[in-house]
N, C-alpha and C positions, 0 to 999 in steps of 0.2 A: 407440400413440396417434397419428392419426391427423392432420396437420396442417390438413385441409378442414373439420376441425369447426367448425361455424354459433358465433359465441360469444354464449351464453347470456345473457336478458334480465338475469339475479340478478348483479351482483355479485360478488367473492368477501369473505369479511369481512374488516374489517380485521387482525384477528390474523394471517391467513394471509399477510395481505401484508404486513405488518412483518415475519413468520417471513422469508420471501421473499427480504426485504431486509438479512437477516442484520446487527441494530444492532451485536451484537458485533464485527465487520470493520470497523466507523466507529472507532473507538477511534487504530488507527495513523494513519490521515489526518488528524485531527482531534491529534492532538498532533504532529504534524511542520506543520500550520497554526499550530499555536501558537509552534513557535518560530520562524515566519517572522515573527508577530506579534513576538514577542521581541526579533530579532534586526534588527527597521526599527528600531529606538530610537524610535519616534513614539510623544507619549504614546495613551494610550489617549482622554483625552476628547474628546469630536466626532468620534471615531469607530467608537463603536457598535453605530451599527446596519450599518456596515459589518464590524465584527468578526461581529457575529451573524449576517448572511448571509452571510458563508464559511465560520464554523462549517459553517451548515446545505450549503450547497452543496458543501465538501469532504466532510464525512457523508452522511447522509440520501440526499441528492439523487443525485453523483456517484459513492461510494463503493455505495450500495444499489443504483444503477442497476446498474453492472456487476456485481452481486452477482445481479440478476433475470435481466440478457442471461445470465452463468452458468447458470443453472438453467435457462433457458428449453431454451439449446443441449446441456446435457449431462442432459435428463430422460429419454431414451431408456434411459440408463446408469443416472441413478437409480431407475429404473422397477425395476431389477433390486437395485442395492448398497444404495439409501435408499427404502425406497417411501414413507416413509412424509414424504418430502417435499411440501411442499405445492401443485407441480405434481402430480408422478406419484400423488398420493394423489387427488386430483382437488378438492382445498379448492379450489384455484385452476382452474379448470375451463378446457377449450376454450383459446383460443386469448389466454386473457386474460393469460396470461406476458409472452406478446411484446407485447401492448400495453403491458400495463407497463412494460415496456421501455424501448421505445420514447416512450413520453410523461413519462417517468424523464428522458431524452437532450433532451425539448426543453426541459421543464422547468428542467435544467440549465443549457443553454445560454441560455435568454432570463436566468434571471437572474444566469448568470456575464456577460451583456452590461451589464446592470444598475449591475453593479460597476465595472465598466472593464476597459478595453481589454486591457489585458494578461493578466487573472484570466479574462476569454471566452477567448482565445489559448491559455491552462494549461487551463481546462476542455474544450476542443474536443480537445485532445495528450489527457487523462482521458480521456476519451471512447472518442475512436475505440480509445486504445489497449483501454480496458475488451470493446469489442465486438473488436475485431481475436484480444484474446487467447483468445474464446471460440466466436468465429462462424467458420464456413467462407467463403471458400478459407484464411484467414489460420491460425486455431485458437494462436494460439503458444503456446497451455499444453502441446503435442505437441511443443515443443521444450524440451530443458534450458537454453538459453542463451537465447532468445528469450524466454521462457513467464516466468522469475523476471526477467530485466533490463524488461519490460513493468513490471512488478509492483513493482520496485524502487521506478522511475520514475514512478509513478502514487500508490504510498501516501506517499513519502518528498520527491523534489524537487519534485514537481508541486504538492502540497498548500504544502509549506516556500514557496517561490514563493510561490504563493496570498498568504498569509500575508502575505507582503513588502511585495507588492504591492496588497493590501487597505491597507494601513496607511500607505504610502508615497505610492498616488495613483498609482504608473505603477513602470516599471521596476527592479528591485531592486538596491542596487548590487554592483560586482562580487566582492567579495568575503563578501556572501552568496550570488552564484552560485556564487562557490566551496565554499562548507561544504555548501550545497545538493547538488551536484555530488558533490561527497566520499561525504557520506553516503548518497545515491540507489546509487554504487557498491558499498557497503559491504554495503546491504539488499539486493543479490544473495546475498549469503550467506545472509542470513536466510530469504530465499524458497525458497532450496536446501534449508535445512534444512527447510521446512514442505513439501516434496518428499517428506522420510521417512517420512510416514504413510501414506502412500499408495504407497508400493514397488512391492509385488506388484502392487496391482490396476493401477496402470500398465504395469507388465509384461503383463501379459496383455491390458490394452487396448490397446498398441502406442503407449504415451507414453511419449515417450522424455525424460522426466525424468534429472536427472544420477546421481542413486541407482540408477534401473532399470537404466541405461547402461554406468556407470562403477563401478558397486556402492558402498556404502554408505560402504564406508572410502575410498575416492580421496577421494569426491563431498564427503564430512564435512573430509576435508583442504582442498580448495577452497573450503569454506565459508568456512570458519576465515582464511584467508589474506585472500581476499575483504571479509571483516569485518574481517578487523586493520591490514590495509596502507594504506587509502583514512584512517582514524582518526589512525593516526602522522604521514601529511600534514597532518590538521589540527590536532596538535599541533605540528608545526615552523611553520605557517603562522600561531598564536595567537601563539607564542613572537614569530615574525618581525614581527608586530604591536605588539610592546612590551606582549602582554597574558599577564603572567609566570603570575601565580596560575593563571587559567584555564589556561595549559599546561597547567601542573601537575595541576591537579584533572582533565582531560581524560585526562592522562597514566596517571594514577594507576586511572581508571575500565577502561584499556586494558589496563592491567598486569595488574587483575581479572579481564578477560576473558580473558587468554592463559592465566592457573592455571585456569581451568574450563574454556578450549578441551582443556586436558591432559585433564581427566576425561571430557569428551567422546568423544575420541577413544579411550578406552580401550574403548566401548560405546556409537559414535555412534547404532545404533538404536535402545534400549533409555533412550539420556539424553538423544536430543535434546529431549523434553516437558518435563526438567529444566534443558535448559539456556536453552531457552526463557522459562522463568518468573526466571531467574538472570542470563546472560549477556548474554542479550536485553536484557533491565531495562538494565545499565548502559551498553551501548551508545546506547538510547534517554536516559539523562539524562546523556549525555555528549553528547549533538547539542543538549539544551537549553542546558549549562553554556556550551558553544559560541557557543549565540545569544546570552546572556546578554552575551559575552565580546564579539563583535563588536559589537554595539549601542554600546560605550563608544567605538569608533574611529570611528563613522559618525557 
């Protein structure tokens, strides 16, 4: 596929470009937004339509954009493992990817300015990090350490932030940078684990994922650790807040994950897709119970 290609008078339909934008990848940013929402303790009324345009600019906008620069820079590869993708299929023809892309990135950005100051600041770190992790010279999805701590950091504190700071009008206070911070840590693991599907063909494209590198069992122990340790912080740090119950129930969702890390690890390849739909779950409404918990001290 050629990059010199003229791009075509037509359009590509919209279906191809929602495929594109992969809605299903909006889901994690859009609930780690909610608990920034959450956890500003500002009611909801008179603000809106500022809630509604961070939804959309953590989804849609932000999270679909680096979802297009994705595909844009790895359709060479899909050409061969996915044809049937909507670049290399040629629904999306010519050179109409990277426009997408790119008018994805401004779109963002005018109306992460829109919002204020700080949520443009969280969009632009989104951003870059989304093309850095996919575009050359950077590419960090070719690293195991780089490629998920981007990834982290963009579905999890960046949006969480957003959040805060949609609802607060400017800077979040510091100790939702810290559960932000916590849990941004934590979803290393979990991007590790979404490392596992793709193993081999990393291996053989020379992605040095922590599974291809480290094999499957270290990389799953890593994970595990990764997810559990940044969590027990946040529950010494609820408790240290005088916010007893929430410990607790934080604690208790941790405790869950440790019994299913055990099952994990018994057949980290074969369970990570189950523990995904399991483990995953309770880590994510342990970072809500979290917001919930802090909003009472702010």
């Amino acid at each position: 596929m050629s990059d010199t290609v003229t791009l075509p008078a037509v359009a590509p339909a919209p279906a191809a470009v929602l495929e594109l934008m992969k809605p299903v990848t909006w889901f994690p940013p859009m609930w780690a937004f909610m608990c920034g929402v959450v956890s500003s303790g500002v009611p909801l009324s008179g603000r809106w339509p500022f809630l509604l345009a961070g939804l959309v600019l953590t989804g849609p906008l932000v999270c679909g954009t680096s979802q297009a620069v994705n595909d844009w820079f790895d359709r060479h590869v899909d050409a061969i493992n996915e044809p049937g993708r909507p670049i290399p299929s040629g629904r999306i023809p010519g050179r109409w990817g990277l426009g997408l892309a790119v008018a994805g990135t401004i779109t963002s950005a005018v109306v992460a300015a829109l919002i204020g100051r700080w949520v443009f600041f969280a969009a632009l770190v989104g951003l870059a990090s989304g093309w850095a992790y996919s575009a050359p010279p950077f590419r960090l999805k070719a690293s195991g350490i780089w490629g998920p701590a981007a990834c982290a950091l963009s579905y999890e504190g960046l949006t969480w932030f957003t959040g805060a700071s949609v609802m607060a009008g400017g800077l979040p206070d510091g100790r939702i940078l810290a559960l932000l911070g916590l849990y941004s840590f934590g979803a290393f693991g979990i991007m590790t684990l979404n490392d596992f599907k793709a193993v081999e063909g990393d291996r053989a494209m020379g992605l040095r994922s922590l599974p291809a590198t480290l094999g499957v069992d270290r990389a799953a122990r890593i994970a595990c650790v990764a997810m559990a340790v940044p969590q027990f912080v946040v529950v010494v740090l609820l408790f240290h807040w005088g916010l007893f119950w929430h410990g607790v129930g934080v604690a208790a969702l941790v405790v869950g994950q440790l019994g299913l890390m055990v099952r994990l690890l018994g057949d980290p390849l074969g369970r990570t897709p189950w523990y995904n739909a399991t483990g995953t779950s309770l880590y994510v409404f342990g970072m809500l119970g979290s917001a919930f918990g802090v909003a009472l001290v702010l």
